[in-house]
N, C-alpha and C positions, 0 to 999 in steps of 0.2 A: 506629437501630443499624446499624451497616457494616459486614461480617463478608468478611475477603479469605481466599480462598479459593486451593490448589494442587491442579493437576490431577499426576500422577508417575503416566506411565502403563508398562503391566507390557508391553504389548505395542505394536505400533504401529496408529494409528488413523487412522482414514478417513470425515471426516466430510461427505457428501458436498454439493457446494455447488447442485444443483439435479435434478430428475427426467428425468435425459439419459440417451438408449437409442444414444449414441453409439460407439465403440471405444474413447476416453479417454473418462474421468470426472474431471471437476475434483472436486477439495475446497478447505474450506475451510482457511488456512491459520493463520488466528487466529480462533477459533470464537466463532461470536456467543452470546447468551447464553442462544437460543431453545434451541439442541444441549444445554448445560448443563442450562437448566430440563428439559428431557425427559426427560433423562437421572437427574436429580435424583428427577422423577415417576413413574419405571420402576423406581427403588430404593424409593423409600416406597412403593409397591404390592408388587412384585414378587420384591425381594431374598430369599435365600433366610436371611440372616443381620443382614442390614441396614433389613428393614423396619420401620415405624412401627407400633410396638405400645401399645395396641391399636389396633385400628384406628377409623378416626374420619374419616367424609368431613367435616364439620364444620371439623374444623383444618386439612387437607387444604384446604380449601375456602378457608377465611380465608387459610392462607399463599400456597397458588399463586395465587389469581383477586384478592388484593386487599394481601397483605401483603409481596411479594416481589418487586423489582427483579433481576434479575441479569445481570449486566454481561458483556460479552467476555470471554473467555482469551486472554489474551496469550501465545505460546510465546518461553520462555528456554531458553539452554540453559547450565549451569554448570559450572565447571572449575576446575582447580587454580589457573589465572591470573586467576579471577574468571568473573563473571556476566555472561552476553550477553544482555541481550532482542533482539528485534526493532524496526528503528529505525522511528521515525514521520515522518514527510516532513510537513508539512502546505503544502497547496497555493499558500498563499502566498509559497513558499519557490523560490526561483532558483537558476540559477548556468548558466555560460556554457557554451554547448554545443556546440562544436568545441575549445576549446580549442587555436586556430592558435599563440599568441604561446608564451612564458615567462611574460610578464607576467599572463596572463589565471590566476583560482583556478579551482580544481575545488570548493570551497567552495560552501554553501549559500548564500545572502544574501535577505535576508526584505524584501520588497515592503513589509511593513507597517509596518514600522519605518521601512523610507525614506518613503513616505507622511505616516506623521504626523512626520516633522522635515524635510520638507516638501524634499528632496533628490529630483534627478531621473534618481539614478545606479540602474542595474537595473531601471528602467519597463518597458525592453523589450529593452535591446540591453547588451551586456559592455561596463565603462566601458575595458577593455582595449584590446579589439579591433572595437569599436562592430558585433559580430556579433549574432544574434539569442540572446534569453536563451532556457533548457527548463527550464520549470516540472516542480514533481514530481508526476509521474504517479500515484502508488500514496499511501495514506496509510501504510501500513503495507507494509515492506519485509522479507520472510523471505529468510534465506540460503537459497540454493540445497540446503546441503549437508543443510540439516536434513531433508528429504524424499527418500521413492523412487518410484520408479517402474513395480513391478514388473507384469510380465504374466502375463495366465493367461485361461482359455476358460471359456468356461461350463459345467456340469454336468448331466446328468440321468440321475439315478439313477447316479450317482457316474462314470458315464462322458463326456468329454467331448464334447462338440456340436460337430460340424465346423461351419466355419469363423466363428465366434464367436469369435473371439481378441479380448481387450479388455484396457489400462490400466488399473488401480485406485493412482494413487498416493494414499500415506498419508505420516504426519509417522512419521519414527523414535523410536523410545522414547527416546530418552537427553534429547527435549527435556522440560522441564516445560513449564507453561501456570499462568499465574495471574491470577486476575479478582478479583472485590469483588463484595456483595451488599447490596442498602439493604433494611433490615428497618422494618416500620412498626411502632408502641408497640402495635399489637393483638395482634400473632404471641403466639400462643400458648408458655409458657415451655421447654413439651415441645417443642414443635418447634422453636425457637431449638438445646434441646440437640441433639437429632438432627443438626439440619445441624451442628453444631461438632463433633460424631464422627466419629472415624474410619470411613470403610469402604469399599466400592469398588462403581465406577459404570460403565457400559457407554457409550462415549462414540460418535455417528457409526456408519458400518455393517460388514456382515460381522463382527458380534459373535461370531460364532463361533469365530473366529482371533484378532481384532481391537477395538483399542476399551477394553479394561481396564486403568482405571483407579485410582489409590487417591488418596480422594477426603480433604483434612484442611484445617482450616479454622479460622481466631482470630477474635476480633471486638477491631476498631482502635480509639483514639480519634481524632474526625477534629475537627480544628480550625477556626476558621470562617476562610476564605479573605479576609485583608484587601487588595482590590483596590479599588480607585478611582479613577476619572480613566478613561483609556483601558486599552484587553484588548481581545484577542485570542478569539474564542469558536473554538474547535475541533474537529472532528466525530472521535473517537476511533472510531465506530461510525457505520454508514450511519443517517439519519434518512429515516423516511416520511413526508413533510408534504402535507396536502391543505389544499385552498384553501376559502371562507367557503362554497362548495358540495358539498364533500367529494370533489372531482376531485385527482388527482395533481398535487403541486406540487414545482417547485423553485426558491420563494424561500425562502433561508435567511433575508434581511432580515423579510420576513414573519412568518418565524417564531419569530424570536428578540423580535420586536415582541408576537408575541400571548401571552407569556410574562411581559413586564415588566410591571411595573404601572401604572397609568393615567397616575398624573400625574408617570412617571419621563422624566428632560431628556436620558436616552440615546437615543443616534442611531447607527443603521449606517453607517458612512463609505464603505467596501465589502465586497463578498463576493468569493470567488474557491470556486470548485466545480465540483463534475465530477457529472453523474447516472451511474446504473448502476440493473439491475433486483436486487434481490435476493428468494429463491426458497430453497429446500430440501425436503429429505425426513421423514414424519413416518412414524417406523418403527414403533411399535404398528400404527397404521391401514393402514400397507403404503400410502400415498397419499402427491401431492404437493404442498407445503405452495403455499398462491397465489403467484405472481410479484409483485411488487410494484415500482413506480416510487421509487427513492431516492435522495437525495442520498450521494455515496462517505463514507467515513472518509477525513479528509484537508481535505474542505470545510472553510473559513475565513473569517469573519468580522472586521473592525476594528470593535470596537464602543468610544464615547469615549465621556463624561459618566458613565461608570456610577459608582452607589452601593450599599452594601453588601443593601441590598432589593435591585437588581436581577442584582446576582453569584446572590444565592441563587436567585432567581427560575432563571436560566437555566441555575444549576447542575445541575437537577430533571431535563434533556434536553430535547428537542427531538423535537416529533412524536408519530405515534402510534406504540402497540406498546412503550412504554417498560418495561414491566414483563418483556419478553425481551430486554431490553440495546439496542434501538437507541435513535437518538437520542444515546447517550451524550456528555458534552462535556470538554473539558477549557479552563480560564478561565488565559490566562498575561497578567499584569500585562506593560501596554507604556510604552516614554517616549520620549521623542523624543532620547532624550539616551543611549540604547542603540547600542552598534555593530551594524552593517548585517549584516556578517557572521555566520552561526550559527557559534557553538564546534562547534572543529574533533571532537569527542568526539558530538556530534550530528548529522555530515552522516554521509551513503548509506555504509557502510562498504564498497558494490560498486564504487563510484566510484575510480579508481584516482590517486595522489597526483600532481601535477604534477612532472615529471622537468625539471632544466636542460638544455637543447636549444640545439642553432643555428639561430636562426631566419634565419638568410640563408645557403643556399650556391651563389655562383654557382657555373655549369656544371653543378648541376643536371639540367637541362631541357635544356641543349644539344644532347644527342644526340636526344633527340625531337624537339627542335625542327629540327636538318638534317632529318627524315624528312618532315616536312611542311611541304607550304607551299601557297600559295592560300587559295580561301576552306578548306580542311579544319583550316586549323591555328587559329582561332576557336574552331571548333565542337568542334575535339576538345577542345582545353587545357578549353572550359568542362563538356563532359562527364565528361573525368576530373576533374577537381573536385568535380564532386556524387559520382561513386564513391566519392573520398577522404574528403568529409566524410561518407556514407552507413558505409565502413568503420570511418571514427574512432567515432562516437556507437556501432556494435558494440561496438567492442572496449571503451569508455567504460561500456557498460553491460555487462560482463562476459557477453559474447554464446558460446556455446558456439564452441571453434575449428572445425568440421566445420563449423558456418554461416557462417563469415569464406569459410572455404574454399569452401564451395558457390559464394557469392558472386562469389567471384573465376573459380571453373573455368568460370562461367556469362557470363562478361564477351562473349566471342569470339558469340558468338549474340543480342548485340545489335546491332542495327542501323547505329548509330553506329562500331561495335568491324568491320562486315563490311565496310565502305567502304575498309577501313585493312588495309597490308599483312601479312604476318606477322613483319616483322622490327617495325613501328610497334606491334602489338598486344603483341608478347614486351617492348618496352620498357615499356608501360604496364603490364603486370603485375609486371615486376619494379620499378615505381617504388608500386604500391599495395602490395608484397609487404614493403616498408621495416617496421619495428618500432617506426618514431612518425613519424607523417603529418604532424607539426603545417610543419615542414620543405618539404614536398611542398607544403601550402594556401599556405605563404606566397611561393613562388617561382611556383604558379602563379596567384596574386591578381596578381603583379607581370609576369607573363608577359602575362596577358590585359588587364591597362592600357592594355600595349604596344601590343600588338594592336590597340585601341580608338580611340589617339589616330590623330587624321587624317593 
């Protein structure tokens, strides 16, 4: 049984993403499903209106240690214009990361796809501007806006602690969060009802303020996933995989191998993955939960030959710890007969749309170029260059303006920037201070050619 689940919280919540005594505290921004289960196991014990009556370690027992998966929350937020979740990147997914030409997309374009229809366009470099391609970092991508960041000091005995000032950002209430739960045919009927009732759940910390929840819940039909031939396996949730000695691992091929069944003809073609530790807090016990070695949410797999055994097989997840949501996967059927490009309603919604531009203006560079001459006009054209594409991938990645700025105020105290006059230095800031650089890359690709030829 598969029971999806909405978190609609009353207040804002702070789930925190590891046991850090630093000034900032990260959190969690789409909460794994270990926060949920907890959370879940603090209401059936503890609720003052919401507990499991009677009570009964017994079903308790059977649903959390053996009959209950719970999956991520994913935060949306919803509006009169429709529904936003948070987009999924997965790592095998491209797109050109200077963005010099017109011609070049700002568009995702999926590795795996070109792969299996055996095309060599996005292996590594923009088919535009034969520049270097940027893979997506993140699997999961939250808007900025949906979080804060407020500050506050610590306490004792209600007065504050000199100088203890610390960061607790939380997620704002207006977003929801919605997961899925896999129920096994033993769960008890009672408990089935319970979690499909209404009621409200303490999520992440500083419960005190923070964290309330109201917790409501369906149960889906899910249909069996008709995939065959080649897919895509995708890590929605980080997987913990240890190896045939119970040491940290991260082959995903491994893993998705000791999952299928014996004498199935599917084959890993490749992987694409990023490790990360992941960690948390367990708030009854006041302790902090182990660190653990994982592969990210975002990892990606081409897996071909599969058949309907081995869809189910992997659809189960990946690794250990499955029954608090990691591992999770999602199976997207592939063909070679698929366009390259991901639909434009799917790429990074941070990603800013490509503008029509001039990409040639001579004079340009003229004035900088009078400034210098000898060996410094090389060395600079090529250092302002890496600036320019160092500021573009900022602003590309919707970089706070105070950091653009930083960036730039900080030019003059480099090394390169203190050999050079002050009138050469005011020219190069006002050529990176331009409002689309791609202009600036392409006049100094062709300045420094110049430069080159003998």
């Amino acid at each position: 049984m598969k029971i999806v689940y909405t978190l609609t919280p009353k207040s804002r919540i702070s789930p925190g993403r590891r046991a850090q005594v630093q000034n900032v505290r990260e959190i969690h921004e789409v909460i794994p499903g270990s926060v949920v289960r907890g959370a879940l196991g603090t209401a059936w014990w503890g609720s003052p209106d919401s507990r499991f009556e009677p009570e009964n370690q017994a079903v308790f027992d059977e649903l959390f240690a053996r009959g209950m998966d719970v999956m991520a929350a994913i935060p949306r937020s919803g509006s009169d214009a429709g529904v936003r979740e948070a987009a999924f990147t997965p790592f095998s997914w491209v797109r050109c990361k200077y963005l010099p030409t017109a011609e070049c997309s700002s568009q995702w374009h999926d590795q795996a796809v070109a792969l299996l229809s055996g095309s060599s366009e996005w292996s590594s470099t923009c088919p535009a501007c034969r520049r270097p391609v940027e893979p997506a970092k993140r699997g999961w991508n939250v808007p900025d806006e949906w979080s804060v960041s407020p500050v506050r000091t610590a306490l004792i005995n209600g007065a504050a602690l000199d100088e203890a000032l610390f960061t607790r950002p939380a997620i704002v209430k207006d977003v929801l969060f919605r997961g899925t739960i896999q129920l096994a045919d033993s769960v008890d009927p009672d408990a089935i009802a319970w979690l499909l009732a209404d009621k409200t759940i303490w999520v992440g910390g500083q419960k005190s303020t923070m964290g309330a929840c109201r917790w409501s819940a369906e149960v889906v039909e899910v249909a069996a996933p008709g995939i065959s031939g080649a897919c895509t396996v995708q890590l929605l949730a980080p997987a913990i995989i240890v190896d045939e000695f119970g040491a940290p691992s991260l082959d995903l091929e491994g893993a998705i191998r000791s999952v299928l069944p014996v004498d199935s003809p599917a084959t890993v073609t490749k992987t694409w993955t990023r490790p990360e530790t992941v960690a948390g807090w367990h708030g009854v016990a006041g302790l902090p939960k182990p660190t653990e070695w994982a592969l990210a949410a975002g990892s990606t797999a081409l897996v071909e030959g599969v058949g309907a055994a081995d869809v189910g097989a992997i659809s189960a997840g990946l690794g250990l710890r499955r029954a608090e949501g990691f591992g999770q996967v999602r199976i997207v059927a592939m063909t070679a007969s698929m366009p390259i490009e991901v639909a434009a309603d799917a790429a990074d919604s941070r990603r800013r749309a490509p503008v029509a531009v001039q990409t040639a203006s001579p004079g340009l560079l003229d004035p900088l170029m009078d400034m210098l001459s000898g060996s410094y006009r090389q060395r600079t054209l090529q250092a302002l260059q890496t600036e320019a594409r160092a500021i573009s991938t900022m602003r590309a990645d919707s970089a706070e303006a105070f950091l653009i700025t930083g960036r730039l105020n900080g030019l003059p105290n480099k090394a390169w920037m203190k050999e050079l006059s002050a009138d050469v230095q005011d020219q190069i800031l006002r050529l990176l201070a331009l409002d689309d650089l791609r202009v600036v890359h392409h006049e100094l690709d062709r300045a420094i050619e110049e430069e080159m030829k003998p």
